[in-house]
C-alpha positions as CSV (number, residue, x, y, z in Angstrom):
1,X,62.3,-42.8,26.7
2,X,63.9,-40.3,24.1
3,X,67.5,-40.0,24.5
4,X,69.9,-36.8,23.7
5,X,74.0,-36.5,23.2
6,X,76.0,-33.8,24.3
7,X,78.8,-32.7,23.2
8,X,80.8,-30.8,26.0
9,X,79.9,-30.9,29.7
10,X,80.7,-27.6,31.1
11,X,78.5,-24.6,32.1
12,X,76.4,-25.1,29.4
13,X,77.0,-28.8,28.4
14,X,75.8,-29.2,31.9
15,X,72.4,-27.0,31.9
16,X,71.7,-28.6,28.8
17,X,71.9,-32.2,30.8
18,X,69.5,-30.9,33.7
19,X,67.2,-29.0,31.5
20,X,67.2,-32.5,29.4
21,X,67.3,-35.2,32.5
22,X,65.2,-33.4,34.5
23,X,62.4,-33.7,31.7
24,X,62.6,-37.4,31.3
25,X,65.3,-37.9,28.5
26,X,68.0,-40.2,28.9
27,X,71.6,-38.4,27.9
28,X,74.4,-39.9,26.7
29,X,77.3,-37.0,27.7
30,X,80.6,-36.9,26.7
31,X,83.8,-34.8,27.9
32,X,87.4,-35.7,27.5
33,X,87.7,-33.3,30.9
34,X,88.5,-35.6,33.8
35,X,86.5,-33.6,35.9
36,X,83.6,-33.7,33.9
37,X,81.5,-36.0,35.7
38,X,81.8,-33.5,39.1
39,X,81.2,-30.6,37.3
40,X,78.0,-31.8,35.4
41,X,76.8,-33.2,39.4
42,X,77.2,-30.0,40.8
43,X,74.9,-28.5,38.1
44,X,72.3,-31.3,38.0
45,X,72.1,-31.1,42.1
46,X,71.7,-26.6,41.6
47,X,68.7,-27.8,38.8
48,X,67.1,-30.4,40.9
49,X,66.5,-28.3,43.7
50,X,65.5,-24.7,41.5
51,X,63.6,-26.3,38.1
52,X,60.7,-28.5,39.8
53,X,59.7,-24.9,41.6
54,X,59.1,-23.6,38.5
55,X,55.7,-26.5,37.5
56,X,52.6,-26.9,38.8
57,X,52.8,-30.2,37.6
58,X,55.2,-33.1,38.7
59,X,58.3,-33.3,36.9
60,X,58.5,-36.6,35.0
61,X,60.8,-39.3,36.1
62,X,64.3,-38.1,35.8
63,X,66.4,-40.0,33.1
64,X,69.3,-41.7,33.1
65,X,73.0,-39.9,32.8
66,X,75.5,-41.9,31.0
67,X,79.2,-40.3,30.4
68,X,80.4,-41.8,26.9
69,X,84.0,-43.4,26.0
70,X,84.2,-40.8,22.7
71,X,81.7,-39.0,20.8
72,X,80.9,-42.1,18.6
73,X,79.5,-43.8,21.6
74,X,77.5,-40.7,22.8
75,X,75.8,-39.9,19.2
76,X,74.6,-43.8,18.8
77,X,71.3,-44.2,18.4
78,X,69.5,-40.7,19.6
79,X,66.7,-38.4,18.8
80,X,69.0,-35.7,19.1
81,X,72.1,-34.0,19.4
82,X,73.7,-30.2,21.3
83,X,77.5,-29.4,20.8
84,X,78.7,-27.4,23.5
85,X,82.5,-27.4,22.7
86,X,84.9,-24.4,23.4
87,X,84.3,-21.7,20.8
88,X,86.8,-22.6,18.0
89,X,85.5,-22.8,14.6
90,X,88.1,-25.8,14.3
91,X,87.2,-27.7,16.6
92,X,83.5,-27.9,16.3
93,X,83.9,-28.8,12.4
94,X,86.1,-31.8,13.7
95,X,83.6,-32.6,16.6
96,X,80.9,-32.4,13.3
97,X,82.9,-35.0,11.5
98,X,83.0,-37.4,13.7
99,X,79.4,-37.4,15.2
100,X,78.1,-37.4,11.5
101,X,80.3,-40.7,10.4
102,X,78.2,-42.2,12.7
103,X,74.4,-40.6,12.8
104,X,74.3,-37.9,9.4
105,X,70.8,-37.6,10.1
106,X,70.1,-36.6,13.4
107,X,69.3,-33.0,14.3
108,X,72.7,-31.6,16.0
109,X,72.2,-28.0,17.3
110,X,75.3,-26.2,18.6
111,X,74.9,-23.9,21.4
112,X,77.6,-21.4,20.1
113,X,77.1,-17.7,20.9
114,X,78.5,-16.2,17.8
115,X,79.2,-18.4,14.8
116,X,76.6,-18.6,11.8
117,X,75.4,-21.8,11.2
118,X,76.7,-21.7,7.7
119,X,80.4,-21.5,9.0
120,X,79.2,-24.6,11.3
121,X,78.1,-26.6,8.3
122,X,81.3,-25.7,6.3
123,X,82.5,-29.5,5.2
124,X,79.9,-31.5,6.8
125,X,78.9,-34.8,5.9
126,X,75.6,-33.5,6.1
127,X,75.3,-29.6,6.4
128,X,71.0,-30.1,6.3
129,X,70.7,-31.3,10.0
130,X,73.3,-28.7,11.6
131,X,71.8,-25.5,12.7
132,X,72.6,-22.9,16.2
133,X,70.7,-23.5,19.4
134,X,72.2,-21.1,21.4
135,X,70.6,-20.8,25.2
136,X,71.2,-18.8,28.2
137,X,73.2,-19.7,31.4
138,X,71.7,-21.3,33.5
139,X,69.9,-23.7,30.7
140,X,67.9,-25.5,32.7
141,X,66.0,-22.7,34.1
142,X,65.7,-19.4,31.2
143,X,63.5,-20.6,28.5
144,X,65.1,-18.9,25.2
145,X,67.3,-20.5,23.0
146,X,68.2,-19.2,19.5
147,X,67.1,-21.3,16.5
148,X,69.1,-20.2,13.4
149,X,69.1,-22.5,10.7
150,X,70.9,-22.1,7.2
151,X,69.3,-21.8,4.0
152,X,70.2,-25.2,3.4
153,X,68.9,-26.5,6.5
154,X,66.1,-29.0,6.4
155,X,62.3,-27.1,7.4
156,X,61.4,-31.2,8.5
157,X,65.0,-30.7,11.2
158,X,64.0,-27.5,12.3
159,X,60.6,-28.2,12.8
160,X,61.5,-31.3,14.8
161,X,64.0,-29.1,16.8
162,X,61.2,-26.6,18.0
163,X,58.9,-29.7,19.6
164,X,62.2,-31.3,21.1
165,X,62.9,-27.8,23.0
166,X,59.2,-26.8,23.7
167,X,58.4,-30.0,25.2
168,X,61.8,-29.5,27.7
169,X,59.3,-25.8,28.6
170,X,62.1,-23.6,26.5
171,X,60.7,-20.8,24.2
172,X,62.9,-21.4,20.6
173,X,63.0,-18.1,19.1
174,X,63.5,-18.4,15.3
175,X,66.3,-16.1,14.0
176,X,65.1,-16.1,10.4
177,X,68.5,-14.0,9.0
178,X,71.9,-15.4,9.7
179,X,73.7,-13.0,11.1
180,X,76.9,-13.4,13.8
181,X,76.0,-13.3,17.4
182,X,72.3,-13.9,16.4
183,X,70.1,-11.8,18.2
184,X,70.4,-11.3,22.2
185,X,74.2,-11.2,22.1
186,X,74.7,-8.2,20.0
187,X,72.4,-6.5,22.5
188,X,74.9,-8.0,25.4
189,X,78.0,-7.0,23.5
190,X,76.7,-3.4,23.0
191,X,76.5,-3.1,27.1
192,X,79.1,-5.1,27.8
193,X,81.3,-2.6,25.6
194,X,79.8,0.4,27.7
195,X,80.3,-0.8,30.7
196,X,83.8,-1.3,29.9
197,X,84.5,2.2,29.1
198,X,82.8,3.7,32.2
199,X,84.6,1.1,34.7
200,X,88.1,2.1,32.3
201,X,87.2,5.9,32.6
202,X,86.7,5.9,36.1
203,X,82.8,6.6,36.3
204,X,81.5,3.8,37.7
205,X,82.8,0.3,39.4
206,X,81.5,-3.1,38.5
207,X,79.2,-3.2,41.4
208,X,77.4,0.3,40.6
209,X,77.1,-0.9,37.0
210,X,75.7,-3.9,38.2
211,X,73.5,-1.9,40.6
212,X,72.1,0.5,37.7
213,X,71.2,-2.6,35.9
214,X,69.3,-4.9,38.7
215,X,68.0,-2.4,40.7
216,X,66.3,-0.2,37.5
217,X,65.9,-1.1,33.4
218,X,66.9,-5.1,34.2
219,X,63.4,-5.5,36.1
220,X,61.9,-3.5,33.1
221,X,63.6,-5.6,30.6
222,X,62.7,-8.7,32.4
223,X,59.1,-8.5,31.8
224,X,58.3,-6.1,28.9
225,X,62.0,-6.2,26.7
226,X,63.4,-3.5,25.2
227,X,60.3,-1.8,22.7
228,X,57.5,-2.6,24.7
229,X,59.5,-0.7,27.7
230,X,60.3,2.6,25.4
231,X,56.4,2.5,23.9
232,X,55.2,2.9,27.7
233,X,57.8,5.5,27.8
234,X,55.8,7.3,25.2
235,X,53.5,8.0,27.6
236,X,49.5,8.1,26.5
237,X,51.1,9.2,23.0
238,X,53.0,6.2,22.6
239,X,56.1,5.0,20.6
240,X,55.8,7.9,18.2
241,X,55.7,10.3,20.9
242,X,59.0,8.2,22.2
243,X,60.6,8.6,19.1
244,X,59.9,11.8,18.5
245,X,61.6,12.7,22.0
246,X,64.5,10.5,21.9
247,X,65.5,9.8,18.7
248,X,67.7,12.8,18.4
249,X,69.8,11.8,21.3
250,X,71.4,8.8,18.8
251,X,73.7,11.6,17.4
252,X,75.0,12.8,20.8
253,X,78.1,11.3,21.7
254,X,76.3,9.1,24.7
255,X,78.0,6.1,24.1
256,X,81.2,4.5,22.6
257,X,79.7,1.5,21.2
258,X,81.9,1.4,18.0
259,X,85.3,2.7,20.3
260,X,86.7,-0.3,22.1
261,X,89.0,0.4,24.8
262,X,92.5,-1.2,24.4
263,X,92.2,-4.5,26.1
264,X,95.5,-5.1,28.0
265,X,96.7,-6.9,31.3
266,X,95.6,-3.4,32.7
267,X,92.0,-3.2,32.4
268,X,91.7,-6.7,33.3
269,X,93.4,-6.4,36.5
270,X,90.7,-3.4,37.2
271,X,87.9,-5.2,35.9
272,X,88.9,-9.1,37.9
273,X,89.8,-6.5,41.5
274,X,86.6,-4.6,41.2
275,X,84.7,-8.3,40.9
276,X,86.7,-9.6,43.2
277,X,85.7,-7.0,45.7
278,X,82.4,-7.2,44.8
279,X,81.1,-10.8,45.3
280,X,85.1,-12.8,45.9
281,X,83.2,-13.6,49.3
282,X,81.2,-15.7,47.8
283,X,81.6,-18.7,46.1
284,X,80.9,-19.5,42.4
285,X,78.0,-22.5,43.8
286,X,76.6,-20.4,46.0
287,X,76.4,-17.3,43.1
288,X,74.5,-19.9,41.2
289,X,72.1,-21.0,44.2
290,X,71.2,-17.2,44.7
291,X,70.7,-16.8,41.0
292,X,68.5,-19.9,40.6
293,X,66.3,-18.9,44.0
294,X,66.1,-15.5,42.8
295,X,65.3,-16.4,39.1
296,X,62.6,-18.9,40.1
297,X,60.7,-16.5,42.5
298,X,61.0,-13.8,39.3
299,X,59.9,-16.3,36.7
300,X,56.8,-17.8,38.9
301,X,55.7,-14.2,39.7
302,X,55.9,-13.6,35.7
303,X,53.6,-17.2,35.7
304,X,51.0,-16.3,38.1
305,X,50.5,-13.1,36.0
306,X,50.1,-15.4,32.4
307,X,53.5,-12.7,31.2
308,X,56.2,-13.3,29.0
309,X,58.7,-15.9,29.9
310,X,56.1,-16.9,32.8
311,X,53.4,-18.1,29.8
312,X,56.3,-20.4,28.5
313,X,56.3,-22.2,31.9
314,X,52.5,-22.6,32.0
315,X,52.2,-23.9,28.5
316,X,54.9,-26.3,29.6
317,X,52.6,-27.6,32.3
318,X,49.3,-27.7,30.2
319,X,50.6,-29.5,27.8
320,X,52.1,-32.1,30.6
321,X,48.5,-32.4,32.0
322,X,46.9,-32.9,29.0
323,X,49.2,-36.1,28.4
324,X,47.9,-37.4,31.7
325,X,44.2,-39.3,30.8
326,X,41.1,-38.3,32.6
327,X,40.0,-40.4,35.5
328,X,37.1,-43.3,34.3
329,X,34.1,-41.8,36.9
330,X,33.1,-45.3,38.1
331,X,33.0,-47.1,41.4
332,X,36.2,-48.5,41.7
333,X,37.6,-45.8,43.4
334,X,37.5,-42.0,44.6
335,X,39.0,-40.2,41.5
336,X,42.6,-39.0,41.5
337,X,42.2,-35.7,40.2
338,X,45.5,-34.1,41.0
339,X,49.3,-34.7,40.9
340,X,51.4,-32.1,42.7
341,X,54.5,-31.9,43.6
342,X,56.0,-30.0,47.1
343,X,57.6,-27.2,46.1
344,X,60.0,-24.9,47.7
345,X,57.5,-22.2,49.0
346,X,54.9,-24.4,50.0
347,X,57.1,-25.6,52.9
348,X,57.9,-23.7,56.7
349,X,60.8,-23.5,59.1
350,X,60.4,-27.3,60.1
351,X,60.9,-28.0,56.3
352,X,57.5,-29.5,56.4
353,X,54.4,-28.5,53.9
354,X,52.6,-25.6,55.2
355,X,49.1,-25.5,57.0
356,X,48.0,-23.1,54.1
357,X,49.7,-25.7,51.5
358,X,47.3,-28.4,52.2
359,X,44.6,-26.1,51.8
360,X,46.0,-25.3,48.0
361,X,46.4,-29.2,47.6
362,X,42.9,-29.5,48.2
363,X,41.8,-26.2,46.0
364,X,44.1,-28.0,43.0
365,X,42.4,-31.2,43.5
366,X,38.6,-29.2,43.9
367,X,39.4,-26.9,40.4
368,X,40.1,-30.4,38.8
369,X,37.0,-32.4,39.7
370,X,35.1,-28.7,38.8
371,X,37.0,-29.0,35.2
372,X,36.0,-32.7,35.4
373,X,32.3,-32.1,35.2
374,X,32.2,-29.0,33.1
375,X,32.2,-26.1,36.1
376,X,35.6,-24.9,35.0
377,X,36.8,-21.3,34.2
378,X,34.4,-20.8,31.2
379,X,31.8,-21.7,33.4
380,X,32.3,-19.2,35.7
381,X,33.3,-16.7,33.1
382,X,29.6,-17.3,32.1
383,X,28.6,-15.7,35.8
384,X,28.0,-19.4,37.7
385,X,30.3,-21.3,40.2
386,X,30.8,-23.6,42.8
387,X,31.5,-21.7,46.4
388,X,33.0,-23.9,49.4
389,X,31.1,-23.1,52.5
390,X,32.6,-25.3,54.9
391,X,36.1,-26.9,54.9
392,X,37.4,-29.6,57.8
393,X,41.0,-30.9,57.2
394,X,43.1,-33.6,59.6
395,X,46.2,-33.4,59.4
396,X,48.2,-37.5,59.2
397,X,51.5,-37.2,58.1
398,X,54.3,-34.9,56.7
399,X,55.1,-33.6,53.4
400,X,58.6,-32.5,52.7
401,X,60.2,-30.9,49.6
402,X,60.2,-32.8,46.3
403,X,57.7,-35.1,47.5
404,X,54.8,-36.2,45.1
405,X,51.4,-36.1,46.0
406,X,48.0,-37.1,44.6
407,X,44.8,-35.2,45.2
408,X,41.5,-37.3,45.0
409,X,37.8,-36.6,45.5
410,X,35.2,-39.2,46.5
411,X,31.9,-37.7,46.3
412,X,29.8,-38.1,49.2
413,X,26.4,-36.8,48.4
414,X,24.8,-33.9,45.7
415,X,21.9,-32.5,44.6
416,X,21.1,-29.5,42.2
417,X,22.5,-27.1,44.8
418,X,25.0,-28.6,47.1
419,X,28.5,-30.7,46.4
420,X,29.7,-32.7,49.4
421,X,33.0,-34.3,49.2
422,X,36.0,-35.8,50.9
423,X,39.7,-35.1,49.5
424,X,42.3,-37.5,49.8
425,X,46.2,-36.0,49.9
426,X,48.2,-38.7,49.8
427,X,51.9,-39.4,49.5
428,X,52.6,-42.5,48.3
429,X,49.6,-44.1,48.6
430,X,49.6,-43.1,52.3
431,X,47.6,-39.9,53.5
432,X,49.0,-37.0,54.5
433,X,46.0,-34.9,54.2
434,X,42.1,-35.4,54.4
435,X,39.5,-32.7,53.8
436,X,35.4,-32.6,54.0
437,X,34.2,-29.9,52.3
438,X,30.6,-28.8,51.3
439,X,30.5,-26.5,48.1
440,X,27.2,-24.7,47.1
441,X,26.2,-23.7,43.2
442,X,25.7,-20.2,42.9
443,X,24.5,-17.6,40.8
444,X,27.6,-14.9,40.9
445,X,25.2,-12.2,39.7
446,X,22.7,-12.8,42.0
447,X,24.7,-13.7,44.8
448,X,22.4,-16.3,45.9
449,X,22.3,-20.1,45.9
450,X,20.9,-21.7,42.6
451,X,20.6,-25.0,40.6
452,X,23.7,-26.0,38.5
453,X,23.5,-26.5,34.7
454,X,22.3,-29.7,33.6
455,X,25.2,-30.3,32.0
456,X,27.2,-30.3,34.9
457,X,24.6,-32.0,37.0
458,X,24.8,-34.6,33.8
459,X,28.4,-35.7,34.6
460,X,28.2,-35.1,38.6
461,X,25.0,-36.9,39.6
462,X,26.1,-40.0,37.7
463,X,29.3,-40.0,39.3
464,X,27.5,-39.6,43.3
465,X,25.9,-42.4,42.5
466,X,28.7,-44.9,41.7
467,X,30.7,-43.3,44.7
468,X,27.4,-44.6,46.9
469,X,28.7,-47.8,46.6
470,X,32.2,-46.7,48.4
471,X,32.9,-47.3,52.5
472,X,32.2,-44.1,54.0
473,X,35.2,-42.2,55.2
474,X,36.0,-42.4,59.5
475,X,36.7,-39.0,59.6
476,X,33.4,-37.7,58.0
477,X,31.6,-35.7,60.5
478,X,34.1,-35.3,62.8
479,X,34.3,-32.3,65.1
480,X,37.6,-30.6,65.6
481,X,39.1,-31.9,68.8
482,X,36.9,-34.7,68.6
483,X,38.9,-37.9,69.9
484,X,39.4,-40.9,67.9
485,X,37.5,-43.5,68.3
């Protein structure tokens, strides 16, 4: 199992452990902070109940949190390395000093906000394998993260840092121009500077800022960023016709971007009441419980729709599945087509899986036996497909949230036109679920009932015939209401 060092166990220290535990690494975590070891917890039990909703696929077994004696202990023997110390140039060079006396080599990626990776590597042992990997609170669920390497930064080191942070389902965006604050914080400092002024001048309070931001351009910005936004804005004429419109406005005194408002013990007691009145009823936890619910139902809705950060996450599952082998299609067993894991919309007011869940556990498990024998989406991009005409499920136990469960399909008869089959949801080796469905081949054009390719009926005839040799299901046949026998 590949194991990670962190440097620094607070906000981000933290999301970095979930985003890295939560995909199988071991972490090694250390944090002279006494209260270190609760404030990473109460992060890791936010991203264990928000980041699994985010896959289609399980999540791999979580890996194992150790909190190190000194940073010498942490850094031994890992695959790699994020410093997320306070931001004091200082500091981090020391923390640098002593993590390369032990491991020189190892990439080490500092999540800092402003500094240039050059002033990181300033007096390094080894200035080749530091460069900025700067995410966004919470880590564990947004997937950017700033790569900004150095001149002097080794390609092989960076190159290895993009597959460590792709395969945790980030999205490393390569900053290819050193430049303070990278890339997405000068934008942030640029409103933040604003918003300042209009709370100091009396036009608006940190809620209506706040307001104007969620409630308009922060849903546009969400999905389509700041260019792509302004060319629709163009209308049919596009982001000339934007331009063309707009771009006189940048000499109008709009905004005091480059005039900072004196920052004294008054304008923070305005700024701290006006928050305070705002959300001081809730607690910082539950802030970051809303957030995470609200950013997961954002971010799948952005996944179902193959869109911006929403393709990261799906790429992040596809290249999970493919690790997993295809099933051997013999007679030693139904086939286990599908691994799933209970999410938190799939479940109802009793906290149990939802009728209409089971009924997508068996679709999953279907689309992969489909996939199996070559009837997947290219095949019915070609104009055939396989249409379920008749569906009986039994319901045998109860699924809860988090639990893992296994679809499998034992085939109980076929022929050119027709697909019969029995679906196994199980939990644990025990069923939760079972499902008889009968599927017919059709011709989508025609709308009618038709012989599958010979291709297809290459892999699925074979396969019918091994499952021949399997005991038939009890609950085949059965009636609804029928008792048991």
């Amino acid at each position: 199992m590949p194991k990670a060092a962190l440097i620094g166990g607070g906000v981000i220290g933290g999301g970095w452990a979930a985003r890295f535990l939560l995909n199988g690494w071991d972490v090694a975590l250390f944090d002279p902070d006494p209260q270190a070891e609760r404030k990473v917890a109460e992060v890791l039990a936010n991203a264990r109940a928000s980041l699994p909703a985010l896959s289609d696929v399980p999540m791999p077994d979580e890996g194992r949190l150790t909190f190190a004696s000194s940073i010498e202990n942490a850094v031994e023997d890992t695959d790699y390395i994020q410093e997320s110390v306070s931001e004091r140039l200082d500091l981090k060079h020391k923390v640098y000093t002593e993590i390369q006396a032990v491991t020189p080599n190892t990439p080490l990626g500092s999540s800092t906000s402003g500094y240039r990776p050059s002033q990181l590597q300033e007096g390094a042992t080894n200035p080749a394998s530091i460069f900025v990997a700067h995410p966004f609170n919470p880590v564990y669920l947004l997937p950017l993260v700033e790569l900004v390497p150095s001149a002097v930064c080794a390609p092989g080191t960076i190159g290895r840092a993009k597959e460590i942070l792709r395969s945790l389902g980030m999205y490393p965006l390569h900053v290819r121009k050193e430049i303070d604050a990278h890339i997405a914080d000068r934008f942030l400092e640029a409103v933040w500077r604003e918003a300042l002024w209009l709370v100091k001048d009396g036009v608006a309070t940190t809620e209506e800022i706040d307001e104007a931001i969620r409630m308009g351009f922060g849903l546009r910005w969400g999905q389509m960023g700041l260019f792509e936004t302004y060319r629709i804005a163009g209308g049919e004429a596009g982001m000339r016709h934007f331009l063309a419109q707009f771009g006189p406005c940048l000499t109008w005194p709009w905004t005091k971007l480059m005039d900072v408002p004196e920052f004294n013990d008054d304008l923070v007691e305005l700024i701290a009441g006006q928050s305070d009145a705002q959300s001081g009823h809730l607690s910082i936890r539950e802030l970051e419980r809303i957030r995470d619910a609200n950013l997961v139902g954002f971010l799948r809705v952005l996944k179902e729709r193959d869109w911006g950060a929403g393709r990261v996450l799906l790429d992040h599952d596809a290249s999970r599945r493919a690790a997993t082998p295809d099933p051997t299609p013999d007679s030693a067993g139904p086939l286990v087509m599908a691994h799933m894991q209970v999410l938190p919309g799939w479940i109802d007011y009793n906290g149990h899986m939802t009728e209409s869940r089971y009924l997508f556990a068996s679709s999953e498990t279907t689309d992969a036996f489909l996939r199996f024998i070559g009837a997947g989406m290219d095949y019915v991009a070609a104009g055939h497909s396989y249409y379920t005409a008749e569906t009986h499920i039994m319901h045998l136990g109860e699924a809860k949230l988090g639990d893992r469960l296994t679809g499998s399909v034992q085939v109980l008869g076929a022929d050119e036109k027709r697909l019969h089959v029995f679906i196994r949801i199980e939990r644990e080796g025990e069923p939760v679920a079972t499902l008889e469905q009968m599927l017919l081949h059709v011709d989508m054009t025609a709308g009618r009932a038709c012989p599958a390719a010979p291709a297809v009926l290459a892999r699925l005839l074979p396969i019918a015939e091994a499952h021949k040799t399997l005991p038939r299901p009890a609950a085949v046949g059965r009636h609804v209401g029928q008792r048991k026998t």
